[in-house]
C-alpha positions in Angstrom: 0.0 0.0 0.0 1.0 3.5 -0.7 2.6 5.3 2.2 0.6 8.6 3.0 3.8 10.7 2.7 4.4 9.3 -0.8 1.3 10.5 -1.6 0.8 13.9 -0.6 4.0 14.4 -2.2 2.4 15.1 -5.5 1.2 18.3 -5.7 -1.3 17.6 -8.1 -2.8 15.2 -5.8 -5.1 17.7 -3.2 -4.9 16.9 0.4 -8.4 16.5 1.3 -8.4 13.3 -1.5 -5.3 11.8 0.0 -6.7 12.2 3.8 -9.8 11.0 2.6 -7.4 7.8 0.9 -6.1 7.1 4.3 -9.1 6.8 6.3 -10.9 4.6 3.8 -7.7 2.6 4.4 -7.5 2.4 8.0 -11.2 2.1 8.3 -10.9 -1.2 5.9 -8.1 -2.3 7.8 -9.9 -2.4 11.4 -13.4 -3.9 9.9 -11.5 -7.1 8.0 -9.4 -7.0 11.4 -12.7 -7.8 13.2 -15.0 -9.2 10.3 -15.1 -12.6 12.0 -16.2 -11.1 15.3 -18.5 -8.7 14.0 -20.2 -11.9 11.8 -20.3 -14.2 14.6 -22.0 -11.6 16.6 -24.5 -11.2 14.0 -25.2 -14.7 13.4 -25.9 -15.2 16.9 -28.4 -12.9 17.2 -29.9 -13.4 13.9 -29.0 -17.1 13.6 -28.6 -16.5 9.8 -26.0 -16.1 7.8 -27.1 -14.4 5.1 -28.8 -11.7 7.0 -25.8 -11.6 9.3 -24.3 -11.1 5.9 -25.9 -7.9 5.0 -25.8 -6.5 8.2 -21.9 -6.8 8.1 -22.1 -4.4 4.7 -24.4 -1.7 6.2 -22.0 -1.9 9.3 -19.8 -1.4 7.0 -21.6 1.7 5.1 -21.4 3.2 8.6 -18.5 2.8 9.7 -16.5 4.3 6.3 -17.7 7.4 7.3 -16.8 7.5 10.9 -14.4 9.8 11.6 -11.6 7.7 13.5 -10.3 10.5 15.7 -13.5 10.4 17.4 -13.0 6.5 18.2 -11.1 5.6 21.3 -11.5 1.1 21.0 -12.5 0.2 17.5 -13.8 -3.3 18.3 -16.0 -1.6 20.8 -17.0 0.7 18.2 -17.8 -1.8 15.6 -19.3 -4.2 18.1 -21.9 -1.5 18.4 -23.1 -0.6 15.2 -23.7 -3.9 14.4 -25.3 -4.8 17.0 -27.5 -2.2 16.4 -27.8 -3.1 12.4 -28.8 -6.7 13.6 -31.5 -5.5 16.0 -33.4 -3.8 13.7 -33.2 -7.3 11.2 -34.3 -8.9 14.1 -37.1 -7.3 15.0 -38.1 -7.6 10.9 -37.0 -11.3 10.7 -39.5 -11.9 13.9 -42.4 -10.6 11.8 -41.1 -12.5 9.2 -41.0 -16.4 11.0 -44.6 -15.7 12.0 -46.0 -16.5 8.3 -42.7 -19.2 8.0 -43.9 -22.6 7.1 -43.5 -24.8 9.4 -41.0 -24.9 12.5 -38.1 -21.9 12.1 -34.4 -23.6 13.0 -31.5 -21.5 12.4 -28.9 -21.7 9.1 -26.5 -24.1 9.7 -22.7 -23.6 8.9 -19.8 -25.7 8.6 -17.3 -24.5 11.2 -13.5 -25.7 11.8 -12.9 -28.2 14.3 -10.9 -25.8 16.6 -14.1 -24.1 17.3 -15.3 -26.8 19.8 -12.1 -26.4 21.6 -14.2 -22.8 22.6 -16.4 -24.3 24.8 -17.7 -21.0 25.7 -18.2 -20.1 21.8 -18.8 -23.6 20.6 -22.0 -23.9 23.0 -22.9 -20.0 21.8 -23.5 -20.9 17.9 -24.7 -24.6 18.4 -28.2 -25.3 17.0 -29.6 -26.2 20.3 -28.5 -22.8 21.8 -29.4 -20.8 18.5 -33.2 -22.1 19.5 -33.1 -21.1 23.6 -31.8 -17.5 22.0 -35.0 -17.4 20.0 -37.0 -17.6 22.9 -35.7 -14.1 23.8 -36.7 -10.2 23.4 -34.3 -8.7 20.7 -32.6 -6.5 23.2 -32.5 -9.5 25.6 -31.2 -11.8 23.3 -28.3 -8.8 22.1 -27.9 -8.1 26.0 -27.2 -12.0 26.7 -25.2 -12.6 24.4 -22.3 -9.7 24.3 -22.4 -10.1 28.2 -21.9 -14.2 28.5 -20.5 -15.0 24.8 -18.1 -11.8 23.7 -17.7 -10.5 28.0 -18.3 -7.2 27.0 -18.9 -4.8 30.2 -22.2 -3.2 30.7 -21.3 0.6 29.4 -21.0 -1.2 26.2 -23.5 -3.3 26.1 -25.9 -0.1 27.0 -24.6 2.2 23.8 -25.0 -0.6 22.1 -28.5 -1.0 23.1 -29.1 2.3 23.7 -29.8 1.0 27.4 -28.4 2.7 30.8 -26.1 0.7 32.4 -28.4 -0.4 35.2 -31.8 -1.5 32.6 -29.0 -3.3 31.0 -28.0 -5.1 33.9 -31.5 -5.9 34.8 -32.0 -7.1 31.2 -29.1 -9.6 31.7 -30.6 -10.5 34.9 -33.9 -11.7 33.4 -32.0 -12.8 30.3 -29.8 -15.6 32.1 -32.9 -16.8 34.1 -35.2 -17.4 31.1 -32.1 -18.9 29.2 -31.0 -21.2 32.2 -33.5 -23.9 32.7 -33.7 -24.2 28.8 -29.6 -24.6 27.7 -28.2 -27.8 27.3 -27.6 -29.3 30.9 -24.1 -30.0 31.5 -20.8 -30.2 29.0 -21.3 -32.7 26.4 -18.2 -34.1 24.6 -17.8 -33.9 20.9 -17.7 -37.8 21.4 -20.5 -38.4 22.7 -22.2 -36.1 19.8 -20.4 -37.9 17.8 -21.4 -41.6 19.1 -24.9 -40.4 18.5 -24.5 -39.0 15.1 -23.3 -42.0 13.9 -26.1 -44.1 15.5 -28.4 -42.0 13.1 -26.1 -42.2 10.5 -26.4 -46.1 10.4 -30.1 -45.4 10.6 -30.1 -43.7 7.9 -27.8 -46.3 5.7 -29.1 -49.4 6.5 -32.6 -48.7 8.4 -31.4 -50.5 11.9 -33.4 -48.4 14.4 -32.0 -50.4 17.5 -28.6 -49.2 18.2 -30.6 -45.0 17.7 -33.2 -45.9 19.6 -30.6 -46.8 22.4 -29.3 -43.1 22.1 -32.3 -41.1 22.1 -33.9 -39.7 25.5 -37.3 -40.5 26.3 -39.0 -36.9 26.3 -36.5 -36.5 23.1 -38.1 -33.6 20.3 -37.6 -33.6 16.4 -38.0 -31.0 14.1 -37.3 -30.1 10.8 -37.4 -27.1 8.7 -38.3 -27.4 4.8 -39.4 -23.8 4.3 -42.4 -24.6 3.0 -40.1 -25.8 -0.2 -39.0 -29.0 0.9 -40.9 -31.7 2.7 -40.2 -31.4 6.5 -42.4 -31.9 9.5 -45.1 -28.9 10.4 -44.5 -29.3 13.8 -42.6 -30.7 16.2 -42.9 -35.0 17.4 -42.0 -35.4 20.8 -40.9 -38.9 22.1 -38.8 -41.9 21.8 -42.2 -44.0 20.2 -42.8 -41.3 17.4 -38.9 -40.1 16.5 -38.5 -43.7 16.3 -41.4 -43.9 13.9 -40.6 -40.9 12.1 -37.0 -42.2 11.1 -38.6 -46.1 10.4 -40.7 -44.4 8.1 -38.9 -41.6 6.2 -37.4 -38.8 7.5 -35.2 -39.6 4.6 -35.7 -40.7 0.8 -35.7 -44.5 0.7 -36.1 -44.6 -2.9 -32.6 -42.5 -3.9 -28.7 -42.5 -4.0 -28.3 -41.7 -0.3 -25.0 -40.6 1.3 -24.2 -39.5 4.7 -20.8 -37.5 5.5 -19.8 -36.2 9.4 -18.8 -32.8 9.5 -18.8 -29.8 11.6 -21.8 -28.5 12.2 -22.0 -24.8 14.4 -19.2 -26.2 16.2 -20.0 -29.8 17.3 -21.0 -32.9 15.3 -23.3 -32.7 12.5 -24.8 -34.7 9.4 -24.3 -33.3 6.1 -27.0 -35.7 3.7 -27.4 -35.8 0.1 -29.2 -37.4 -1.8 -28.6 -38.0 -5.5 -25.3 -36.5 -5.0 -27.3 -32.9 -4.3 -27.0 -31.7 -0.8 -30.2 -32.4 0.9 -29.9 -31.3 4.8 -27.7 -31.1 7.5 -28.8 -32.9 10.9 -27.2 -31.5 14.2 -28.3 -32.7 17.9 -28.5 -32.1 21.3 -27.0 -34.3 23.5 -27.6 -34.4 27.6 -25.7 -36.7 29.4 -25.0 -39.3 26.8 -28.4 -39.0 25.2 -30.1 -37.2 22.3 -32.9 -34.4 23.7 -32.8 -33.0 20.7 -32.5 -33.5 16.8 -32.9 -30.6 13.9 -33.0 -31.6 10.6 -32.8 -28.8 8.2 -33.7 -29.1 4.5 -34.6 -25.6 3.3 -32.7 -25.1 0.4 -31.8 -21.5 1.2 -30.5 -22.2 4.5 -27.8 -24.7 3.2 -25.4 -22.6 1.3 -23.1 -22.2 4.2 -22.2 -26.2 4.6 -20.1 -27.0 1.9 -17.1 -24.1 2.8 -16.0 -23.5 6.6 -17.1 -20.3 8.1 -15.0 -18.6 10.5 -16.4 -18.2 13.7 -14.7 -16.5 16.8 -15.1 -14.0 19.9 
């Protein structure tokens, strides 16, 4: 890159256009410094990608014409105007999921394994905790999660929000008790995902239902999300008896070139299926002590774009 002094060297070159050069420069530099940050916070409050997406470039619209004197911590800065971008999608995307068809679960994305060695952050973007986040007031669910995932202190959080320090505090309060009694219980080991993803993915290959059946917890609940473009289930089944049912009879295409692959899904475990060589879904779970409470099987064709290229996650 050209050095500053180089440029305003040339007289034809007026000063304003060269200062004007430089902070476009430094301003890129900081945002692709934090672009992984500033996306994972996004996702998690969106829990899509692609609208975490285009929140990045209007953060990025508005941050270009900051003027960086004025800016004492730059990832503080940032941290804020897209939180504030991805509140404003949020409260749109709620009105959106009430005409969705059938149940809403997040966009899954193929993450590097070192994510899990995050417990913190690997727990934060996994489908199970994507879901208890849904269950939150935007400003809760922005309050939660840059005070327990990303640790920022509550003088952020509140310009981010546009919150005083002690309603944000409150706000987390309330936040961590409604989120408490519905997170995943307990740390479960990517082994023991990954014992039980592979007792579905012999279901899937050869239809044995014993050696899943083993796995899967008594109250456990299945859903799927088609989008109203693929088939998936309308609502939710809730039990050993009628999961088991649901995978004995076709949660999957019996009648097509069927293969299974483990990946990384959001940071633990995951399914990636296709089906005539086509992707076809992703299936991540929730495990509780050695048992599957939970199984999400996504097949929405716009929510699968993100699953055959890692996407870089961090805090």
């Amino acid at each position: 890159m050209t050095q500053p002094s180089e440029r305003s060297a040339d007289p034809a070159e007026p000063l304003d256009r060269v200062d004007h050069v430089d902070s476009v420069d430094s301003a890129t530099q900081a945002f692709v410094a934090h672009r992984n940050l500033l996306f994972t916070v996004a996702y998690e409050l969106l829990g899509s990608a692609a609208d975490a997406e285009d929140v990045l470039q209007e953060t990025w619209l508005r941050w270009v014409g900051v003027d960086l004197g004025t800016v004492r911590e730059e990832r503080a800065y940032l941290v804020r105007i897209v939180t504030r971008q991805a509140l404003d999608r949020l409260r749109a995307l709620g009105r959106r999921k009430e005409s969705y068809v059938g149940p809403w679960l997040p966009e899954p994305l193929l993450t590097s394994p070192d994510v899990a060695e995050d417990v913190e952050l690997a727990e934060s973007v996994s489908m199970a905790m994507l879901l208890v986040l849904e269950t939150l007031q935007p400003t809760e669910r922005a309050v939660f999660v840059l005070r327990e995932v990303f640790d920022l202190d509550y003088d952020e959080i509140a310009e981010a929000v546009d919150k005083s320090p002690n309603a944000v505090r409150q706000i987390a309060y309330r936040a961590r008790a409604h989120v408490a009694p519905r997170r995943p219980r307990g740390i479960t080991s990517p082994a023991e995902t990954r014992a039980a993803l592979q007792a579905f993915q012999r279901a899937v290959e050869t239809g044995e239902l014993q050696s899943l059946i083993d796995v899967l917890a008594p109250d456990i609940v299945a859903l799927s999300d088609g989008g109203g473009v693929r088939h998936a289930l309308l609502r939710p089944v809730v039990g050993i008896d009628q999961v088991a049912r649901l995978l004995a009879v076709g949660w999957w295409k019996r009648d097509a070139e069927r293969s299974v692959e483990l990946v990384q899904i959001n940071g633990a475990p995951g399914l990636l299926v296709r089906v005539d060589g086509e992707i076809d879904g992703v299936v991540a779970v929730r495990v509780e002590n050695g048992y599957v409470t939970g199984a999400y099987h996504v097949r929405n064709p716009e929510k699968l774009s993100r699953v055959e290229r890692e996407t870089a996650v961090t805090r």
